[in-house]
C-alpha positions as CSV (number, residue, x, y, z in Angstrom):
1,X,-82.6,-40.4,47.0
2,X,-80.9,-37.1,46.6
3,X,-79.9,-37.2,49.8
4,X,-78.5,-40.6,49.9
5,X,-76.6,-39.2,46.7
6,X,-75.2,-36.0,48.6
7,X,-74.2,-38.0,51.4
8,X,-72.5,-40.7,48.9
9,X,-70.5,-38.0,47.8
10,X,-68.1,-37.7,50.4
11,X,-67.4,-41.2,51.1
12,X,-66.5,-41.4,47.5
13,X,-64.4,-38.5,47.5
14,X,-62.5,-40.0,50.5
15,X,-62.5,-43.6,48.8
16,X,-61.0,-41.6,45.8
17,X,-58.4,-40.0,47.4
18,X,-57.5,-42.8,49.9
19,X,-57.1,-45.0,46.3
20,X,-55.0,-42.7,44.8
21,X,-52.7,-42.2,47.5
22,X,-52.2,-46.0,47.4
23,X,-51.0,-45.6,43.9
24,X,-48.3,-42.6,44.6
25,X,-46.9,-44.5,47.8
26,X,-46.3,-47.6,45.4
27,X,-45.0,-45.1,42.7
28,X,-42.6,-43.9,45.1
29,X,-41.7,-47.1,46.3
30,X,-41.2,-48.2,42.5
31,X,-39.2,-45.5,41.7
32,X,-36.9,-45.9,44.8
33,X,-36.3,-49.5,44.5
34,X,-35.2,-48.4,40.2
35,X,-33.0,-45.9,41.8
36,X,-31.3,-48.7,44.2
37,X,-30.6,-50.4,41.9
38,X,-29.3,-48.0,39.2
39,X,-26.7,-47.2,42.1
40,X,-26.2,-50.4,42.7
41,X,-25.3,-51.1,39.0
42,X,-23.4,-48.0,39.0
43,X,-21.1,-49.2,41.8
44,X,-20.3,-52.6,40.4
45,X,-19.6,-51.1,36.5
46,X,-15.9,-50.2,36.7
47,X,-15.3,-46.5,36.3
48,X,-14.2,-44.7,32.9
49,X,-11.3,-42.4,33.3
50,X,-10.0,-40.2,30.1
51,X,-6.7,-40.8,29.2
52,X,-4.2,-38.9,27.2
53,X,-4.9,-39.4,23.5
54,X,-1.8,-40.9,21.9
55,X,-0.5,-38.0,20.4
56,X,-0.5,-36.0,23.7
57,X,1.1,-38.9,25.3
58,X,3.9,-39.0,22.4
59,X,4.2,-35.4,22.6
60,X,4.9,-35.5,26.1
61,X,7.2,-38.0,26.7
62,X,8.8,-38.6,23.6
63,X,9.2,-34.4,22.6
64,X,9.1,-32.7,26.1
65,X,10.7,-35.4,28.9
66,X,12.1,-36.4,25.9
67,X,12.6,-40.2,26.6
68,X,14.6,-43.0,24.5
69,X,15.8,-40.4,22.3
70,X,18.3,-41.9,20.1
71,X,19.4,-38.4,18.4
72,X,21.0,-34.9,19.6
73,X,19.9,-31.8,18.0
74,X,22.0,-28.6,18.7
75,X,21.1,-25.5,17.0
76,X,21.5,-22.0,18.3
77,X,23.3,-22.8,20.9
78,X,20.5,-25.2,22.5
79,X,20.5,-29.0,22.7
80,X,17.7,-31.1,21.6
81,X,17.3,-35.5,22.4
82,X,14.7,-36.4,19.6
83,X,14.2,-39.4,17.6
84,X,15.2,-40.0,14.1
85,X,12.1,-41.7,13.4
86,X,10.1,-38.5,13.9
87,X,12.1,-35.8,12.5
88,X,12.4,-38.2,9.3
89,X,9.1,-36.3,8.5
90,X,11.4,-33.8,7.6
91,X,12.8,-34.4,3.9
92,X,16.1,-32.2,5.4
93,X,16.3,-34.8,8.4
94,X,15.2,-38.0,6.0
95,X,18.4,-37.1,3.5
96,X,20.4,-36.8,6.4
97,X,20.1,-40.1,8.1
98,X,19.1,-42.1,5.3
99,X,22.1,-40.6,3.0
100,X,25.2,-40.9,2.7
101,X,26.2,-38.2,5.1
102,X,28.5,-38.9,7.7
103,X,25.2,-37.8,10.2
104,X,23.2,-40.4,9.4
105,X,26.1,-42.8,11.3
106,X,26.2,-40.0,14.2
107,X,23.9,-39.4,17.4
108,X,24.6,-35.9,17.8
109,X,24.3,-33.0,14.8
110,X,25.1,-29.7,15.0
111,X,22.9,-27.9,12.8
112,X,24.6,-24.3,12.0
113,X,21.7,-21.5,11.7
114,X,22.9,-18.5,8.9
115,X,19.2,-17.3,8.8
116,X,18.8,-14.6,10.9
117,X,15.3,-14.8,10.9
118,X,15.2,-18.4,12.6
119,X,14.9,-18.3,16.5
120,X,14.7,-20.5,19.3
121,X,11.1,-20.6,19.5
122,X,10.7,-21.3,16.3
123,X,12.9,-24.1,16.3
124,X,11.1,-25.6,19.4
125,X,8.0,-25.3,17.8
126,X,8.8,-26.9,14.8
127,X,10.6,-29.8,16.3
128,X,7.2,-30.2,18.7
129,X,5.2,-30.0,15.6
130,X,6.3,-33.6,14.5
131,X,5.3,-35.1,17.1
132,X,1.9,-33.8,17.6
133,X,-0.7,-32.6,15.0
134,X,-0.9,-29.1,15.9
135,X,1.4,-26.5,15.7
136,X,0.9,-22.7,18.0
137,X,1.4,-19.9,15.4
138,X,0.8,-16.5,15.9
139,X,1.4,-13.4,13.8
140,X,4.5,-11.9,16.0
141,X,6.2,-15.1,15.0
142,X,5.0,-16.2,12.1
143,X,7.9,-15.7,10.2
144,X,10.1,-17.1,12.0
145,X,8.2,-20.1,12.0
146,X,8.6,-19.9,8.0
147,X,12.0,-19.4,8.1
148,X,12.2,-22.4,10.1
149,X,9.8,-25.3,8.3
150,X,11.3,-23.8,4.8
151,X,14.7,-24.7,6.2
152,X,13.5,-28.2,7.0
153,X,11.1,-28.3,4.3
154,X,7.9,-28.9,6.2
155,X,5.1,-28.4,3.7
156,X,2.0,-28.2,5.6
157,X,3.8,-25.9,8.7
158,X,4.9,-23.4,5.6
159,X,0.8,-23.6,4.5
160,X,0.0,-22.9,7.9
161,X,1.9,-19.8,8.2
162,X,0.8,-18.6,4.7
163,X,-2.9,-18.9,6.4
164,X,-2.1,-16.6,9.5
165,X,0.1,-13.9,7.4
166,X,-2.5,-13.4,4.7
167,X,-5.2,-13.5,7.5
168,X,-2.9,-10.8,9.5
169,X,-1.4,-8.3,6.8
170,X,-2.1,-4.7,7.9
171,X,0.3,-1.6,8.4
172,X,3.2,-2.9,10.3
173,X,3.0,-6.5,9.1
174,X,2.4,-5.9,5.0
175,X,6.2,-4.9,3.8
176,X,8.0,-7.9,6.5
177,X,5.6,-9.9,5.3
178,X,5.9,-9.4,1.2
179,X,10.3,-9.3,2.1
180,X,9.6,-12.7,3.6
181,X,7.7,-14.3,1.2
182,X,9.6,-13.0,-1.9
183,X,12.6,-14.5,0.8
184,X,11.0,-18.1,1.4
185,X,9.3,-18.5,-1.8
186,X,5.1,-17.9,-1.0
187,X,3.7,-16.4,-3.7
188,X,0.3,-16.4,-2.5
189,X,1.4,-14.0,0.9
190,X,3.5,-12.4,-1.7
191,X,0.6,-11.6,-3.9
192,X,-1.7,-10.8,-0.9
193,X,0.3,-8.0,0.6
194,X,2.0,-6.6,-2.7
195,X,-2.4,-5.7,-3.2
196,X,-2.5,-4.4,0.1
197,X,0.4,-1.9,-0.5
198,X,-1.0,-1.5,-3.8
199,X,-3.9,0.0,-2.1
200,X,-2.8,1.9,1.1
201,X,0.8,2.9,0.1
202,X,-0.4,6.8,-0.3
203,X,-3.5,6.4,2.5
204,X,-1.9,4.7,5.1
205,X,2.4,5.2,4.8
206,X,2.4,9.1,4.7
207,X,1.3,8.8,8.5
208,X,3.9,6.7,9.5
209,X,7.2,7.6,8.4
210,X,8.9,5.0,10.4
211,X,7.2,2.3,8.2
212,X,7.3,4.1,5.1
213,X,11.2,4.0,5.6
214,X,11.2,0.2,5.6
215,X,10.1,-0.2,2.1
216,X,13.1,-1.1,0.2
217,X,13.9,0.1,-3.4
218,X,13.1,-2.9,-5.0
219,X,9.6,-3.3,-3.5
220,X,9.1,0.8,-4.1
221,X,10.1,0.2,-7.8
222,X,7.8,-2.3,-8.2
223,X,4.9,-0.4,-6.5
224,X,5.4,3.1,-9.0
225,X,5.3,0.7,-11.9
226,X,2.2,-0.5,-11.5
227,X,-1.2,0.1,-13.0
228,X,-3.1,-0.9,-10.2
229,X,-1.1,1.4,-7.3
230,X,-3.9,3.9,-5.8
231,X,-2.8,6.8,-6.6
232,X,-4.2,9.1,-3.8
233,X,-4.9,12.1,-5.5
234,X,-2.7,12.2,-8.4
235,X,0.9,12.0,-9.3
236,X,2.0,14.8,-7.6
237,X,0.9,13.0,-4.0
238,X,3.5,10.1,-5.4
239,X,6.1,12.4,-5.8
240,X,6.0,13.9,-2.5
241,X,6.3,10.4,-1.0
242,X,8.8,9.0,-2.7
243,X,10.7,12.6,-1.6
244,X,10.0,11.9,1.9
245,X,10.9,8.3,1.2
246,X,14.6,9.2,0.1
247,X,14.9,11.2,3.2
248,X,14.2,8.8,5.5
249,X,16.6,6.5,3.9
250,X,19.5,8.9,3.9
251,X,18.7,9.4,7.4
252,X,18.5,6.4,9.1
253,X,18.8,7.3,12.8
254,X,16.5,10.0,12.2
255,X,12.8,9.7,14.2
256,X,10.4,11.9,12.8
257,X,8.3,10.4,15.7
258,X,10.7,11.3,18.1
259,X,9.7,15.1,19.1
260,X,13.8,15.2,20.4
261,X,14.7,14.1,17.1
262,X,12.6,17.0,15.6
263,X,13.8,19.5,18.0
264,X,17.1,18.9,17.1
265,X,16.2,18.9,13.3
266,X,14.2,22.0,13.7
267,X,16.8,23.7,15.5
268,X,18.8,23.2,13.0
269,X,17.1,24.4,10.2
270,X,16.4,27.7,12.1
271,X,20.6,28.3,12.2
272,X,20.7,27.5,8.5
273,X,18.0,30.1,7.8
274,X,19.6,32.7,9.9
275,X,23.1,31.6,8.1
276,X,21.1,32.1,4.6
277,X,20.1,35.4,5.5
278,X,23.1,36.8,6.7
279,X,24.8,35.4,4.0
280,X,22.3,36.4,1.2
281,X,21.7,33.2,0.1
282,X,19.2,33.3,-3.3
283,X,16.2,33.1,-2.5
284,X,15.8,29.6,-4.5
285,X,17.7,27.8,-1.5
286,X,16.1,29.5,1.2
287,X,12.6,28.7,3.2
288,X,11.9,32.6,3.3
289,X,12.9,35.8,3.0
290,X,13.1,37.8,5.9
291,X,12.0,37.1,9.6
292,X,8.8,39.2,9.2
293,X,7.2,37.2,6.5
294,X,8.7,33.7,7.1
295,X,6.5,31.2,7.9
296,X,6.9,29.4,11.5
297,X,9.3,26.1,10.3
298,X,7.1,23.1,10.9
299,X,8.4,19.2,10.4
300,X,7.4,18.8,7.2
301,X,10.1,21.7,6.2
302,X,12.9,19.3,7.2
303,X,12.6,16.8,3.8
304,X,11.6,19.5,1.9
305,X,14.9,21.9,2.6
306,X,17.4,19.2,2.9
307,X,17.1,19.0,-1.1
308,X,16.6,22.8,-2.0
309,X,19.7,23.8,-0.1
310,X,21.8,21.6,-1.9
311,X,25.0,23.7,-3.3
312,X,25.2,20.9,-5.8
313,X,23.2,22.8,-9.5
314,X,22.7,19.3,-11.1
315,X,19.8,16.8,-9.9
316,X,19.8,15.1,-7.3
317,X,19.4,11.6,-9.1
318,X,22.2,12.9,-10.9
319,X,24.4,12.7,-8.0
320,X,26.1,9.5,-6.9
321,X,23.8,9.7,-3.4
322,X,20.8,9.8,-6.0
323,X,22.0,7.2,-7.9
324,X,20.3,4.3,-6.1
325,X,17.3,6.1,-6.3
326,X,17.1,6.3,-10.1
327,X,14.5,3.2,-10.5
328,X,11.7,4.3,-8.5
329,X,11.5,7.9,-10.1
330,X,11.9,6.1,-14.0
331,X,9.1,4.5,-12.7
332,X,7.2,7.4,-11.4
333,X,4.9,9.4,-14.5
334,X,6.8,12.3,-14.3
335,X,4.7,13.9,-17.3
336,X,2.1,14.2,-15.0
337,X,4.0,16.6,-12.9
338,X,3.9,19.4,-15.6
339,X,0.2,19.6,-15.2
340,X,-0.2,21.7,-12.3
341,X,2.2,25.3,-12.1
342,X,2.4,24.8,-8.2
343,X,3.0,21.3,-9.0
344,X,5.9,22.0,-11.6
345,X,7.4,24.7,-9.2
346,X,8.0,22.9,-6.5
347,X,9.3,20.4,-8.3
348,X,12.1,22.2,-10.6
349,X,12.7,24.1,-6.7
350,X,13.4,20.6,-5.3
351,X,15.4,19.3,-8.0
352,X,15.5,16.1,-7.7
353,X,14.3,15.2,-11.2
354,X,16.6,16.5,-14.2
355,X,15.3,19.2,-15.5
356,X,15.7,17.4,-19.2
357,X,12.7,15.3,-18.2
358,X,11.1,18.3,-17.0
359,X,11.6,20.1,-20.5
360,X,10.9,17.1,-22.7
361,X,7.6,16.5,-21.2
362,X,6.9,20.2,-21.4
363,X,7.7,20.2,-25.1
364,X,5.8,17.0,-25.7
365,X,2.7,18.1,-24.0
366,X,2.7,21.5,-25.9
367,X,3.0,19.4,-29.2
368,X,0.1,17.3,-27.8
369,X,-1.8,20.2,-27.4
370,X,-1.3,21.9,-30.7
371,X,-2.8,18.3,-32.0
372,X,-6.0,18.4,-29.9
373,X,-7.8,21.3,-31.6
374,X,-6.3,21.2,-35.1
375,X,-6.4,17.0,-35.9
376,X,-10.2,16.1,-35.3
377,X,-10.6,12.6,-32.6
378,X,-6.6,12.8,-32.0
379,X,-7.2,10.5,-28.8
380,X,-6.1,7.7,-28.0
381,X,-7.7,4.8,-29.2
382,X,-6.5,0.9,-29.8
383,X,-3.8,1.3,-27.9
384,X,-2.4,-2.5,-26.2
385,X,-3.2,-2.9,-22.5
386,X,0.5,-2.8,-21.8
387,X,1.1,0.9,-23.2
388,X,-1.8,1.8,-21.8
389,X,-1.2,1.1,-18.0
390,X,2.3,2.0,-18.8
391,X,1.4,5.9,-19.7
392,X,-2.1,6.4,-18.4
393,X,-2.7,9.1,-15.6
394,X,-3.4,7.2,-12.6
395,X,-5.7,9.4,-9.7
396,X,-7.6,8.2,-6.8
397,X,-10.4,8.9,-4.1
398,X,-12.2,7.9,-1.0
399,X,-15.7,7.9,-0.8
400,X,-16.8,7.6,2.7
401,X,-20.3,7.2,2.7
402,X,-23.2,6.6,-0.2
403,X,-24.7,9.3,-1.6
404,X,-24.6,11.6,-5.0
405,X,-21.1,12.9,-4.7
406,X,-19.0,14.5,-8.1
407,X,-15.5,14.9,-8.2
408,X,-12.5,16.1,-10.5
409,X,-8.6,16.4,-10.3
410,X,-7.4,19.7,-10.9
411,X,-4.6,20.6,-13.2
412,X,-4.1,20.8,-16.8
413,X,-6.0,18.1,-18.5
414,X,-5.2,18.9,-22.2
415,X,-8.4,20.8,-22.6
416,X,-10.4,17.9,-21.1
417,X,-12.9,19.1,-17.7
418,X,-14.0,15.4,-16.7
419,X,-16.0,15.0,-14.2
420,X,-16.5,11.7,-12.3
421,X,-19.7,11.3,-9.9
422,X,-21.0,8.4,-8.2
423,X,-24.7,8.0,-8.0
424,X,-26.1,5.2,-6.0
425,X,-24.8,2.3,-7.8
426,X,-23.7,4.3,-10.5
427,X,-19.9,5.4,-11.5
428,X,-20.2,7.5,-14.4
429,X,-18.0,10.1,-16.4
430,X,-19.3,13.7,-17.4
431,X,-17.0,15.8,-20.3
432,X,-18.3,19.1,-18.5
433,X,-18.2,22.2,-20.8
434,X,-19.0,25.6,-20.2
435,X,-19.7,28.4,-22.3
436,X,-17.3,31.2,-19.7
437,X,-14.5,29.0,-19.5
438,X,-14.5,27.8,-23.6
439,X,-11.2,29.6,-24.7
440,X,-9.5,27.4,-21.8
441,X,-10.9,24.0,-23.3
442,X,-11.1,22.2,-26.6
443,X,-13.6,23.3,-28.5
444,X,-13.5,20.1,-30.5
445,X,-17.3,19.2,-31.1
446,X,-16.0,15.4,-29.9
447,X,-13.0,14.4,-27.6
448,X,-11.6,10.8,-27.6
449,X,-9.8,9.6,-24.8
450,X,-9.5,5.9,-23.1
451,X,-10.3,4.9,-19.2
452,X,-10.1,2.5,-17.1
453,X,-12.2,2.8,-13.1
454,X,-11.2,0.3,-9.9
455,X,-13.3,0.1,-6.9
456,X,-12.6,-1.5,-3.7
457,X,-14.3,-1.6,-0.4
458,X,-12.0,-3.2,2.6
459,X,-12.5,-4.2,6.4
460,X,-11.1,-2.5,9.8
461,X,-7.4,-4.2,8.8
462,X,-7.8,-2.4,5.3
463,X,-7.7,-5.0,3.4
464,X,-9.4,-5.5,0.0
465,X,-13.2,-7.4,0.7
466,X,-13.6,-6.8,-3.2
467,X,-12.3,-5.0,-5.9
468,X,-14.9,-4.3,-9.4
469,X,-13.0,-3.3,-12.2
470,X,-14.1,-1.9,-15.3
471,X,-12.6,-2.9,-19.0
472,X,-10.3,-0.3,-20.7
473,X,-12.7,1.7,-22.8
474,X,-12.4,3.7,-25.3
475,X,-14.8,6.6,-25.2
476,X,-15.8,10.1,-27.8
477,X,-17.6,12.0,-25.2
478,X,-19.4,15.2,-26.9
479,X,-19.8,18.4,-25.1
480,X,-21.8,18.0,-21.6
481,X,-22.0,14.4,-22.3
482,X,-22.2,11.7,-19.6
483,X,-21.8,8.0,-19.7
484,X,-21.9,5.4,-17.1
485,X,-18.3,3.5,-16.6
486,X,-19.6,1.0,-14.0
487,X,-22.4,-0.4,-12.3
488,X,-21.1,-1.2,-8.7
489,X,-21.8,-4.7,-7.5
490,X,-23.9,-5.0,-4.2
491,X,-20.8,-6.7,-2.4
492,X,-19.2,-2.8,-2.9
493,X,-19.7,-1.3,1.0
494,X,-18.4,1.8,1.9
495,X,-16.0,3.4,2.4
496,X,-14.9,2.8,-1.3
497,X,-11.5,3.0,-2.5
498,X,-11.8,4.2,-6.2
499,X,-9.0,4.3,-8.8
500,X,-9.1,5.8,-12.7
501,X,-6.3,5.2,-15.1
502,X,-7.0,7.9,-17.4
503,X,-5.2,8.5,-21.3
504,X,-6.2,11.7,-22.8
505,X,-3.8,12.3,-25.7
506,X,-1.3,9.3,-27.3
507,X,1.8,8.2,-25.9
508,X,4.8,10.0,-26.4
509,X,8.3,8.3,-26.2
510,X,10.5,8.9,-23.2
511,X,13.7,7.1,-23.8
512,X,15.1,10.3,-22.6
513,X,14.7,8.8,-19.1
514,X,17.1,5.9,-19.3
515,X,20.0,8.4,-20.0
516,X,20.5,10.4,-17.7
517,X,23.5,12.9,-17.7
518,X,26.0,12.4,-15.3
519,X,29.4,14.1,-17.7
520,X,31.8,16.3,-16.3
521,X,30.3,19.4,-17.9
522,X,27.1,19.1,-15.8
523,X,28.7,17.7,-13.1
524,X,30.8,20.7,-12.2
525,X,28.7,23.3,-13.9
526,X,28.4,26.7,-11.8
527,X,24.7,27.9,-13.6
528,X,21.4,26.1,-13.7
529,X,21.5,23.2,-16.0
530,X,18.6,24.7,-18.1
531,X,20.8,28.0,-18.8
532,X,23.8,25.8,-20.1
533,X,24.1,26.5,-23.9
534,X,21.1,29.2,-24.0
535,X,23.8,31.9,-25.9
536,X,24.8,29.3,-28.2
537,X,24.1,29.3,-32.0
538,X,21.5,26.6,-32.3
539,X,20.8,24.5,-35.9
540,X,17.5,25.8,-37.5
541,X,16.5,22.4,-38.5
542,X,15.3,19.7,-36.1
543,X,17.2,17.0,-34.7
544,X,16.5,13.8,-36.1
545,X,15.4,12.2,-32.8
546,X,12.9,15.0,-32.3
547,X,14.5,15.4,-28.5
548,X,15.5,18.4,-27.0
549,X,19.8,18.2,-26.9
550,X,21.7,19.6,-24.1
551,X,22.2,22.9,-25.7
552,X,18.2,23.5,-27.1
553,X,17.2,22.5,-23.3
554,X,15.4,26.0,-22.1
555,X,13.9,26.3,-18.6
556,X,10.7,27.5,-18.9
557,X,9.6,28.7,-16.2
558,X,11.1,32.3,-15.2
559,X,13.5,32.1,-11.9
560,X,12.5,34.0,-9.0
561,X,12.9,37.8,-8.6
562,X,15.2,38.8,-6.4
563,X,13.1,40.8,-3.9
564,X,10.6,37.2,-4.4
565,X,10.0,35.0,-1.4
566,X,11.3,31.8,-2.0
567,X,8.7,28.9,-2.3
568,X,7.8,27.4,0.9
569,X,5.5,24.7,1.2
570,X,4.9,21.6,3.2
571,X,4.7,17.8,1.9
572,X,1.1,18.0,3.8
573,X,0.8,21.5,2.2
574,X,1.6,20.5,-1.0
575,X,-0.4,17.8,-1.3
576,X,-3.8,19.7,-0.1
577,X,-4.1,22.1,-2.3
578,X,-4.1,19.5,-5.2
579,X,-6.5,17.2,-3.5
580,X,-9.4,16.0,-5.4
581,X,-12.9,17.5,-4.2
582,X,-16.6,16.9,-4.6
583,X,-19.8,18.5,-5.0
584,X,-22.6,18.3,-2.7
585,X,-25.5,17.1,-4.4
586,X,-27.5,20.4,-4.8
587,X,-24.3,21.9,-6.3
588,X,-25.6,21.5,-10.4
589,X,-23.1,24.5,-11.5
590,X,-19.7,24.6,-10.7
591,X,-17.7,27.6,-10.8
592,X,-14.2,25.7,-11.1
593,X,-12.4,24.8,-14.4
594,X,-10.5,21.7,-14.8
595,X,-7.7,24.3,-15.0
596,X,-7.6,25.8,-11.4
597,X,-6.6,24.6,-8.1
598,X,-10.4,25.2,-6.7
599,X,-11.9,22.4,-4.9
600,X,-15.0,21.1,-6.1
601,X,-16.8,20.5,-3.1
């Protein structure tokens, strides 16, 4: 029986596989005869074929071949055939034809373009915009487009380029843009790149003079005046900018990015040297005094000796060239200037500012000084949010990466060594105090003073991600004492932009500003301004404004010897040796005083 079953087994196996072959061959067949006649169904069902969607077709035959027009367009010198029925989107075309304008009878309009800004692209893309749903704007032309849908009034296109301009502000885009928008009426654009300057005027515009020059006085005005400008380091760094600034806009053909242009500029200022020294010009409105120890002249020389070798004694805001300038430098907190005797020397050696300012703030800071150590918790305190952003000192920094880093601005601080260092997640603000250095600060036992930190972080365009800011506080710090000003938010990524508004002492009033001295006696006066009245008998009582007049004004700062080489610094120069700097994290001593030009770092 076991063999009967072995032999069974192969029959079976055959029978098995002879069985299931069956079934695939009438698979197969199945599945052939399905496929027939799928094809077959396919053959007789007609065929679908896309078409152009209506739009596309309207767009192409009514705009581009434009057929059946029943209306001539002519602008710029080119000829459009539209259709009322489409440019009546337009609120400027629907008045027109539906008015009683002697167009709306006519079949051909001669639209007259004044805007300069307006082009023929624009007006072909506008024009194509009503009859399709889309509209092609990119940033080189974006505001042209404006131009264009604000002079027909075409709501949505005007939203549309507000999208691409905010999404597009960066160096060379952020002043046309904010001119435009204050032009055409977007406050949002306005608002967006007003922020951006507001940020990157001293971090980006000092490297590209050729943009800087763009800025007009108006929008310059605006950005000195306000509180939330980043002030990169301090004033001083503002100054030098807005010098620079004035340059370029005397000097418009002037490319400092031209290296023929500074050649010829350099070249220039060698043969006035030479001319100074064989002339014995003072040292005061010369770059150096002999060839052995003058410095090599550099670019940077250029701005800085076109105003100290002025012949002129008075300011130069005092001159009618200077005149237009005059807004920008009310604006500036020149009070802030005085802190700093490199900052103050190169200033009065400029003289651009009156020297009246100059001497007022002088006097006003001495008094403030005299206040700090004899009237206990003589800070400010409950002082308005206006007057406080109006006078507050205004310094900035860039932290590049995380980490422990601790930081101070150098200069004169009213007997006030503060100390900012960011920890982590933590902004916080020392009054550092040390015994060697007492008799330079205030030994009162508590110091009041008000604050106010800004942080930003922003992407590759630099433009703000988001900004944490920090109330106006009030704060009494005690000797060595440290409190925390912020807790940065998590959204905060580096690198950070960060912003103080600082007020150490109160206010003082500065109407002296608005008048500034243009009379004949000044105007043609052959010795400083500052020496003007100095032998004159002078009241021994006060005035009652408490100002300094024209004849109590006293320079004080000594002129130059005469065997003295005569100041010579570069903008970039200038600015460096007041830059902010910051202490590694195993620096727990530091051997600067808030007093000093030492960096911290």
């Amino acid at each position: 029986m076991g063999q009967l079953v072995v032999k069974l087994a192969q029959p079976v196996s055959n029978v098995a596989d002879i069985l299931g072959g069956r079934r695939k061959r009438k698979r197969s067949i199945d599945s052939l005869q399905t496929n027939s006649e799928e094809s077959n169904s396919e053959s007789q069902s007609p065929k679908k074929k896309k078409l152009l969607t209506t739009t596309q077709y309207i767009y192409q035959a009514l705009f581009k071949e434009q057929k059946n027009s029943d209306i001539a367009i002519m602008a710029l010198g080119k000829v459009w055939n539209l259709h009322k029925v489409y440019l009546s989107q337009s609120p400027y075309f629907y008045s027109m034809f539906n008015g009683s304008w002697k167009e709306s009878c006519q079949d051909f309009v001669h639209i007259k373009i004044l805007d300069e800004r307006i082009t023929l692209d624009a007006l072909d893309a506008v024009f194509g915009s009503m009859y399709s749903d889309e509209i092609e704007i990119d940033a080189k032309g974006v505001i042209s487009v404006l131009a264009t849908a604000t002079l027909f009034h075409l709501d949505g296109i005007i939203d549309k380029c507000a999208e691409v301009m905010i999404e597009s502000i960066n160096a060379e885009t952020a002043i046309n843009y904010y001119e435009a928008a204050c032009q055409y009426g977007c406050q949002n654009v306005k608002k967006s790149a007003f922020v951006w300057l507001e940020i990157n005027l001293l971090c980006i515009y000092t490297k590209y003079p050729n943009l800087l020059r763009q800025i007009s006085i108006e929008l310059m005005t605006a950005l000195i005046s306000s509180p939330d400008l980043y002030v990169m380091q301090t004033e001083y760094s503002l100054y030098t900018l807005l010098r620079n600034w004035i340059y370029l806009r005397l000097h418009p053909n002037y490319d400092p990015e031209n290296p023929q242009h500074q050649a010829q500029q350099l070249e220039e200022l060698k043969l006035q040297q030479q001319s100074n020294e064989s002339n014995n010009t003072s040292s005061s409105s010369s770059l150096s005094n002999s060839p052995s120890d003058r410095a090599p002249v550099t670019s940077n020389d250029i701005v800085q000796n076109f105003f100290t070798s002025r012949r002129e004694k008075r300011s130069f805001l005092s001159t009618p060239d200077g005149q237009q300038f005059l807004k920008p430098f009310l604006a500036l907190r020149t009070q802030y200037l005085t802190n700093h005797h490199m900052d103050l020397k190169i200033v009065l050696n400029d003289n651009i500012i009156p020297k009246e300012w100059l001497h007022n703030h002088v006097l006003s800071n001495w008094n403030s000084i005299l206040k700090v150590d004899h009237l206990p918790e003589e800070g400010p305190k409950d002082l308005n949010p206006d007057e406080f952003f109006k006078n507050c000192m205004r310094c900035g920094r860039i932290l590049l990466e995380p980490g422990y880093q601790k930081w101070r601005w150098t200069g004169f601080n009213f007997g006030l060594d503060l100390i900012l260092i960011a920890d982590s997640r933590i902004l916080s603000i020392r009054r550092h105090h040390r015994n060697e250095h007492e008799r330079l600060l205030s030994l009162q036992t508590k110091r009041q003073f008000m604050i106010r930190a800004s942080v930003t972080s922003i992407n590759n365009q630099r433009q703000p991600v988001y900004t944490q800011k920090s109330d106006i506080t009030s704060l009494c710090l005690e000797k060595n004492e440290e409190v925390t000003l912020m807790v940065m938010d998590a959204k905060l990524v580096h690198p950070l932009l960060i912003s103080v508004n600082v007020l150490v002492v109160p206010p003082a009033p500065q109407t002296f500003k608005e008048n500034l001295l243009i009379c004949d006696e000044f105007a043609n006066a052959s010795v400083p301004i500052s020496e003007i009245g100095a032998n004159c008998e002078r009241s021994s009582t006060p005035t009652s404004s408490g100002m300094l007049d024209e004849g109590n004004a006293v320079c004080l700062v000594p002129p130059s010897p005469p065997n003295a080489g005569p100041l010579h610094l570069s903008s970039s120069m200038a600015t460096s040796h007041r830059s902010a700097s910051a202490t590694s994290t195993s620096s727990s001593t530091a051997s600067s005083s808030s007093f000093s030009s030492t960096d911290f770092l």
